[in-house]
C-alpha positions as a Markdown table, in Angstrom:
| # | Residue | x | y | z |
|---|---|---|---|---|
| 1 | Unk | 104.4 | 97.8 | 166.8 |
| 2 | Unk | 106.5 | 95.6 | 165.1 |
| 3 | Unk | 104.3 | 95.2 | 161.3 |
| 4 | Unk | 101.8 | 97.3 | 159.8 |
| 5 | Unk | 98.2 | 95.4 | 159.2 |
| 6 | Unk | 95.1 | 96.7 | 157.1 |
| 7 | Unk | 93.3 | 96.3 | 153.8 |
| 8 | Unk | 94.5 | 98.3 | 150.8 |
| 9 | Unk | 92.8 | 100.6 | 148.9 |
| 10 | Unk | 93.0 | 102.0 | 145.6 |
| 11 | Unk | 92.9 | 105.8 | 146.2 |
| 12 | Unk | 95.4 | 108.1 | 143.6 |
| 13 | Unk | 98.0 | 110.3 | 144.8 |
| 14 | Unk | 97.6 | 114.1 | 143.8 |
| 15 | Unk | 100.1 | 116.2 | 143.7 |
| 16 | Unk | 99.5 | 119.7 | 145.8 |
| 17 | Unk | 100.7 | 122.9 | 145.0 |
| 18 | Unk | 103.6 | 122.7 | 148.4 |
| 19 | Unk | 106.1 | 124.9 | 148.9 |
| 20 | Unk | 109.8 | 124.3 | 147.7 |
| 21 | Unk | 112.0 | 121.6 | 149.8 |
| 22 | Unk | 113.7 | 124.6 | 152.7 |
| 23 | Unk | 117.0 | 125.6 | 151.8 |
| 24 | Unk | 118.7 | 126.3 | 154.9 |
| 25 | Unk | 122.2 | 127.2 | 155.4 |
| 26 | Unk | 124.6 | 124.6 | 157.3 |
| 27 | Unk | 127.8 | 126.2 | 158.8 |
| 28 | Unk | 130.7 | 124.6 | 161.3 |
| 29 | Unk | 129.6 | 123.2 | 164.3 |
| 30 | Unk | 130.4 | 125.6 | 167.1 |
| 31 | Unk | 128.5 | 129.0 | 165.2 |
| 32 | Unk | 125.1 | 129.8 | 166.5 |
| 33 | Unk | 123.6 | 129.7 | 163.2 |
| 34 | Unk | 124.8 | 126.1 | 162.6 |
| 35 | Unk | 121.6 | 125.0 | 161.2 |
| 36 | Unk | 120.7 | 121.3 | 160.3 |
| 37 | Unk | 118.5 | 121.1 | 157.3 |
| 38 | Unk | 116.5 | 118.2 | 158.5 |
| 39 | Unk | 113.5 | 119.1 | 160.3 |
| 40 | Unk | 113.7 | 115.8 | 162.5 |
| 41 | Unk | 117.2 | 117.0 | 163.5 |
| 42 | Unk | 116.1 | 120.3 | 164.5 |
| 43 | Unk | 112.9 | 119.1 | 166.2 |
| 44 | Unk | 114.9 | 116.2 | 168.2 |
| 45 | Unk | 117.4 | 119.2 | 169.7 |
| 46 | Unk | 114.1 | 121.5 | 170.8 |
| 47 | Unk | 112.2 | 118.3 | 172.5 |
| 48 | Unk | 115.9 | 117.8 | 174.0 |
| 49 | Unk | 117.8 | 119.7 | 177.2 |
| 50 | Unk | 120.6 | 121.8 | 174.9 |
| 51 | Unk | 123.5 | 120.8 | 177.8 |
| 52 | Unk | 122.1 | 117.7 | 179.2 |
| 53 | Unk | 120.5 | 115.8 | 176.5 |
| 54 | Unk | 117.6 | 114.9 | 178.9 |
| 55 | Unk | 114.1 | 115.0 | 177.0 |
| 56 | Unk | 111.6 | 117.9 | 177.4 |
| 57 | Unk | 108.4 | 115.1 | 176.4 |
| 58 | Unk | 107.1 | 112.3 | 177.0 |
| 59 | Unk | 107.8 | 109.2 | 174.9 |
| 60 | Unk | 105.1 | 109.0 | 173.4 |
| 61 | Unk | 105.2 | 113.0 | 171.6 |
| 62 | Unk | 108.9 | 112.4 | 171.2 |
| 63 | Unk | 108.9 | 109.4 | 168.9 |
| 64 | Unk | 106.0 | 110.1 | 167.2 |
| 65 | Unk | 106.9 | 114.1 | 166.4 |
| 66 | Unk | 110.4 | 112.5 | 165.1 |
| 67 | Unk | 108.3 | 110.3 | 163.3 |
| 68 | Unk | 106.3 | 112.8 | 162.2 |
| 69 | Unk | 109.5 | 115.0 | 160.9 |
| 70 | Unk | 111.0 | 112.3 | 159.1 |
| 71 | Unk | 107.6 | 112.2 | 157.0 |
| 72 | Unk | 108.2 | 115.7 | 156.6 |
| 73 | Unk | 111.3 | 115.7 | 155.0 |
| 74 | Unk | 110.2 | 113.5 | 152.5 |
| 75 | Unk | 107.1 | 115.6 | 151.4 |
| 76 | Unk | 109.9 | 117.9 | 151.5 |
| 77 | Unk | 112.0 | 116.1 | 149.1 |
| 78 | Unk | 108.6 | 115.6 | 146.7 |
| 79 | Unk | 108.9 | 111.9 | 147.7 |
| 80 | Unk | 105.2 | 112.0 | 149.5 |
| 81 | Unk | 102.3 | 114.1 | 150.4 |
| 82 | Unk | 99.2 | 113.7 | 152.9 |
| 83 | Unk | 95.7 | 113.8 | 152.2 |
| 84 | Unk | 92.8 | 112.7 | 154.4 |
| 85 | Unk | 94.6 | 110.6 | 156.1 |
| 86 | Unk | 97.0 | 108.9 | 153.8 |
| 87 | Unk | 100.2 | 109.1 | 152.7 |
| 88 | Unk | 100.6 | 108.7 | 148.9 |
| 89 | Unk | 103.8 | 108.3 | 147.7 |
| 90 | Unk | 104.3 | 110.5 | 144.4 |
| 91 | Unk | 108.1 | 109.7 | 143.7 |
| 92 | Unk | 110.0 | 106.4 | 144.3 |
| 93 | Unk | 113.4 | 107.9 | 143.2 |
| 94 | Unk | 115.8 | 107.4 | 146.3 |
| 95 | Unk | 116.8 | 110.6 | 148.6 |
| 96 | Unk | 120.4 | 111.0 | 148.9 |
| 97 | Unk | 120.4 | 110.8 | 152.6 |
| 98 | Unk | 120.1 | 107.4 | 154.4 |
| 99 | Unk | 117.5 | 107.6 | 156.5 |
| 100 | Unk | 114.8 | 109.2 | 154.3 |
| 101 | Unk | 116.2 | 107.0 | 152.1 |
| 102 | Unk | 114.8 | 103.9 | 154.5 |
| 103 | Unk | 111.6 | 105.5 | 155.6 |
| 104 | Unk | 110.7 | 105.7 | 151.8 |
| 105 | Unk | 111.5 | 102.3 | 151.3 |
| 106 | Unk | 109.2 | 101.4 | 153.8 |
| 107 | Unk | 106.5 | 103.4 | 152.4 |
| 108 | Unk | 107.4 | 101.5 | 149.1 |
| 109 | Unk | 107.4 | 98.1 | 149.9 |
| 110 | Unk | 104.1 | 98.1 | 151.5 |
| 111 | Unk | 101.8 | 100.2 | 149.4 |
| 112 | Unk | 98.5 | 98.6 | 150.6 |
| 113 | Unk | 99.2 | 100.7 | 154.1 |
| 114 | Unk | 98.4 | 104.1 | 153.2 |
| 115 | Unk | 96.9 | 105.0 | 156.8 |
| 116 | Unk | 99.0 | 108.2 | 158.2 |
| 117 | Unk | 97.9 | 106.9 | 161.8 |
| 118 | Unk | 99.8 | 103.4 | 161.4 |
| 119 | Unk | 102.7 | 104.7 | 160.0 |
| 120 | Unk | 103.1 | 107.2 | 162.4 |
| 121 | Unk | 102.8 | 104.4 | 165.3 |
| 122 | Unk | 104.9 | 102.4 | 163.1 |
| 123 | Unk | 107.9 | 104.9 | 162.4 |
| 124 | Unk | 107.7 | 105.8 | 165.6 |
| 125 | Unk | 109.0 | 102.8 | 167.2 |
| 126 | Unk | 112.4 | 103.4 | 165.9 |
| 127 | Unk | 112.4 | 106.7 | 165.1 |
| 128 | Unk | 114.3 | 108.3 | 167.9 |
| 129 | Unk | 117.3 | 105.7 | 168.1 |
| 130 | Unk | 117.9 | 106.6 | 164.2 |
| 131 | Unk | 117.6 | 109.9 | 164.1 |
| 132 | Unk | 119.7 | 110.5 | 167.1 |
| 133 | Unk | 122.2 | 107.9 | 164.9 |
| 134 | Unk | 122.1 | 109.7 | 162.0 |
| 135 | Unk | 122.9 | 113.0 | 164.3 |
| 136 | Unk | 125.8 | 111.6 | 166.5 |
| 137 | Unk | 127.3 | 110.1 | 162.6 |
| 138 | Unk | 127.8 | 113.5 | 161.6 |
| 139 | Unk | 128.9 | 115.3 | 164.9 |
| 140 | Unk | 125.9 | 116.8 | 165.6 |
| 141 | Unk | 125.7 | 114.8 | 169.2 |
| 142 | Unk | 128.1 | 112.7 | 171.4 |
| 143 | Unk | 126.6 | 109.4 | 173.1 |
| 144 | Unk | 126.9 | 109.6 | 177.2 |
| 145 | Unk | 126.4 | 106.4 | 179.5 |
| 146 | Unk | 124.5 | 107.4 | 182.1 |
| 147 | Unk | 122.7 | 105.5 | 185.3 |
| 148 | Unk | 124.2 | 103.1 | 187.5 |
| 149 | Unk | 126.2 | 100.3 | 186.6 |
| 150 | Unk | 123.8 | 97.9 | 186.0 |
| 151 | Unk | 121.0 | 100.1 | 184.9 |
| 152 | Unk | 123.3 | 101.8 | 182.7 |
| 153 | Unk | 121.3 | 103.7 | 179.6 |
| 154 | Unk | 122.7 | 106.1 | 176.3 |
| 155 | Unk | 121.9 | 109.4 | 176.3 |
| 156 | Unk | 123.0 | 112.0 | 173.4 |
| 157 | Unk | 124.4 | 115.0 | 174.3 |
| 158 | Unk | 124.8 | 117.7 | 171.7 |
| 159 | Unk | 128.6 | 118.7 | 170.9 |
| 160 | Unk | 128.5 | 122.5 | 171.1 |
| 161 | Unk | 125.1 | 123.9 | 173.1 |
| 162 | Unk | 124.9 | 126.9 | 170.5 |
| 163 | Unk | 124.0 | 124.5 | 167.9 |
| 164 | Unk | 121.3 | 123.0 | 170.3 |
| 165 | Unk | 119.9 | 125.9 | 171.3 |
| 166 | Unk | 119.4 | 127.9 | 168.1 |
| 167 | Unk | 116.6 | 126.2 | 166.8 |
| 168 | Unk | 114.7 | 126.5 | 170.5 |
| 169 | Unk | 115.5 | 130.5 | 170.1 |
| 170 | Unk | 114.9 | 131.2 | 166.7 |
| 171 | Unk | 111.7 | 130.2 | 166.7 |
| 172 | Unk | 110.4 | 131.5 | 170.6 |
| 173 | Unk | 111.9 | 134.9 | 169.3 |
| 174 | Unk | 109.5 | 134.9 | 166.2 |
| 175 | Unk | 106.6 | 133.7 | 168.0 |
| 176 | Unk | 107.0 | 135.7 | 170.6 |
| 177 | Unk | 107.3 | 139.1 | 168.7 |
| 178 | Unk | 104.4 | 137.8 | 166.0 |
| 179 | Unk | 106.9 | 137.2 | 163.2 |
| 180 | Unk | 105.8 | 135.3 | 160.2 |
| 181 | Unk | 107.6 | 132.1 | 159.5 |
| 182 | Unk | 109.9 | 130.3 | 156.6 |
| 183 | Unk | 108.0 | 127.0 | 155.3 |
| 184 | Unk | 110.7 | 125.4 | 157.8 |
| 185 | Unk | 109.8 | 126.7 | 160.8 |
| 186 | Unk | 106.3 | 126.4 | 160.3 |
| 187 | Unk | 106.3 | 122.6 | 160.1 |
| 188 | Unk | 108.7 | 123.1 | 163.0 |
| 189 | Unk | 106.5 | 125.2 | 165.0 |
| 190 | Unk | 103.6 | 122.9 | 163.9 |
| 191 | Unk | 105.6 | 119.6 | 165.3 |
| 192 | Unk | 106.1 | 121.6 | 168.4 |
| 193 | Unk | 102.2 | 122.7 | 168.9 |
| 194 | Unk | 101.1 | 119.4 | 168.5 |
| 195 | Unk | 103.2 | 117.7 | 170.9 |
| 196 | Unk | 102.8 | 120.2 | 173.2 |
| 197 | Unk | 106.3 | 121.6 | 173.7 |
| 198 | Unk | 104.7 | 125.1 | 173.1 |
| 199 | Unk | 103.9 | 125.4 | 176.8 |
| 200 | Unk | 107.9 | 125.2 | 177.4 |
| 201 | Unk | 108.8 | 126.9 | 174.1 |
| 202 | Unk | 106.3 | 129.7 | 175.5 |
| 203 | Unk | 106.7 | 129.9 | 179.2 |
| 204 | Unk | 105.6 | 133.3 | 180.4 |
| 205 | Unk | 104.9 | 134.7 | 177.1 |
| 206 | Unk | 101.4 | 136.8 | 176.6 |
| 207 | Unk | 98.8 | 134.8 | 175.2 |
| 208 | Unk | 98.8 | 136.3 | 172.3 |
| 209 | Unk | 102.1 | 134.7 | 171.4 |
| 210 | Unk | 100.4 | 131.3 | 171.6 |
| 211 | Unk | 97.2 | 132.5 | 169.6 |
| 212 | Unk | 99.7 | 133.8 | 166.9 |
| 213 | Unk | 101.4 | 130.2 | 167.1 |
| 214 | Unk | 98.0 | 128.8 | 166.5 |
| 215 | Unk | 97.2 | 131.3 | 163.5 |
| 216 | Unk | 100.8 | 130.2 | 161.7 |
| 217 | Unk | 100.0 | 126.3 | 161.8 |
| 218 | Unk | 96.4 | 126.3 | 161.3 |
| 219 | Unk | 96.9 | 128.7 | 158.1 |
| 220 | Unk | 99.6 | 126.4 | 156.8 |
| 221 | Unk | 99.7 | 123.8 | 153.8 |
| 222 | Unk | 97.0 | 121.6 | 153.7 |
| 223 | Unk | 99.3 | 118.6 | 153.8 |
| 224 | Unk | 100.5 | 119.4 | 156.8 |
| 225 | Unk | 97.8 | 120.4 | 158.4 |
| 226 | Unk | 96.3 | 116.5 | 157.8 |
| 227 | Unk | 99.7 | 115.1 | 158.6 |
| 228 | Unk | 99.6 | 117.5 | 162.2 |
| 229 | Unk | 96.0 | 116.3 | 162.8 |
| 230 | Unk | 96.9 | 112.7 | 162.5 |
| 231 | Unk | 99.6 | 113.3 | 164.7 |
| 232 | Unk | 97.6 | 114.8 | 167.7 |
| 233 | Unk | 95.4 | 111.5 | 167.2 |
| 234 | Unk | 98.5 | 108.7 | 167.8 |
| 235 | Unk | 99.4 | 111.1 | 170.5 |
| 236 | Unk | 96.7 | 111.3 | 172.0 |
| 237 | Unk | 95.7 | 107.4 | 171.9 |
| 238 | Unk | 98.9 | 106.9 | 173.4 |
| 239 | Unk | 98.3 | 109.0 | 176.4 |
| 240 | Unk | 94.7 | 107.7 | 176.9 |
| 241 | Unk | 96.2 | 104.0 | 176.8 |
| 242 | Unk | 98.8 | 104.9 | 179.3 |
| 243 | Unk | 96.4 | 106.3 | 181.6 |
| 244 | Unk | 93.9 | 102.9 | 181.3 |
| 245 | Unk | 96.8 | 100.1 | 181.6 |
């Protein structure tokens, strides 16, 4: 999908009552704890092998849960919210970091596209190669050739496996004992129910770990709760129209 299409439409953004952007501490690389506080950094190292790299979805959940994430860290940032649907964009003042920076610019420059559906198809196109960039430019992963000579393909490897597998821990730990969860880890843990990686995340666990999975999400924010059910619906178009082509 290279361009987003679709009639505009004239409905006001309201601001919700959402919780306050995470605060989430960010120590050396090497340190178990070494926490990113981007939620489509942390998401990309849980849908990702912590030694090999090697994804845990299928493309389809992967770029659109990144995609996904990045929207989050904006509503994060106050930039945007979801209702019904539809993004509205409450704040135009630029985030510090580059690529929300981008993603908000797109969401700027074409305000007649307010559908969350397109512009999750839409970021999704691109959103694993930069958020992978945007990992790799601060450490955070190391690019790896891999394949034969001629059929030769990238694939980012995280630079200390502690790191990579904190976020994968952390939050199958709280699950599993029927913790309650930061604001973080509940869009996290949301991002990972509706792609699907819960069945990995929760391998052998009783079922009441996954029912107390389903409680957390479905009893979160509104916002995200629209923005989650939107993104079940491009995933699941995706799969249908892989099955039928």
């Amino acid at each position: 999908m290279n361009r987003l299409s679709g009639e505009a439409n004239g409905q006001t953004a309201h601001i919700h009552s959402d919780p306050a952007p995470p605060r989430r501490p960010v120590r050396a690389i090497g340190t178990a704890a070494a926490v990113s506080p981007r939620i489509a950094d942390e998401f990309f190292y849980m849908a990702h092998d912590d030694q090999t790299g090697q994804p845990r979805l299928f493309n389809t959940a992967l770029a659109s849960g990144l995609a996904a994430a990045l929207l989050i860290e904006l509503h994060y940032q106050r930039r945007i919210t979801f209702e019904r649907g539809k993004v509205h964009v409450l704040q135009t003042f630029p985030p510090e970091d580059w690529l929300q920076h981008l993603v908000l610019d797109r969401l700027i420059a074409q305000p007649q596209h307010t559908d969350t559906r397109t512009w999750l198809a839409f970021l999704a196109t691109t959103a694993y190669e930069q958020v992978a960039t945007r990992m790799w430019q601060i450490g955070l992963l190391q690019r790896q050739q891999t394949g034969l000579l001629w059929r030769q393909r990238t694939v980012y490897v995280p630079t200390d496996i502690n790191t990579a597998a904190w976020s994968w821990a952390r939050l199958s730990q709280q699950v599993r004992n029927h913790r309650q969860l930061d604001h973080f880890d509940i869009a996290l843990a949301g991002l990972t129910l509706h792609t699907q990686l819960d069945t990995a995340l929760l391998d052998g666990a009783p079922y009441s770990a996954q029912a107390h999975l389903r409680q957390l999400v479905n009893q979160s924010w509104l916002p995200l709760r629209d923005l989650l059910a939107d993104l079940s619906s491009v995933i699941g178009a995706g799969v249908l129209s892989h099955r039928t082509s």
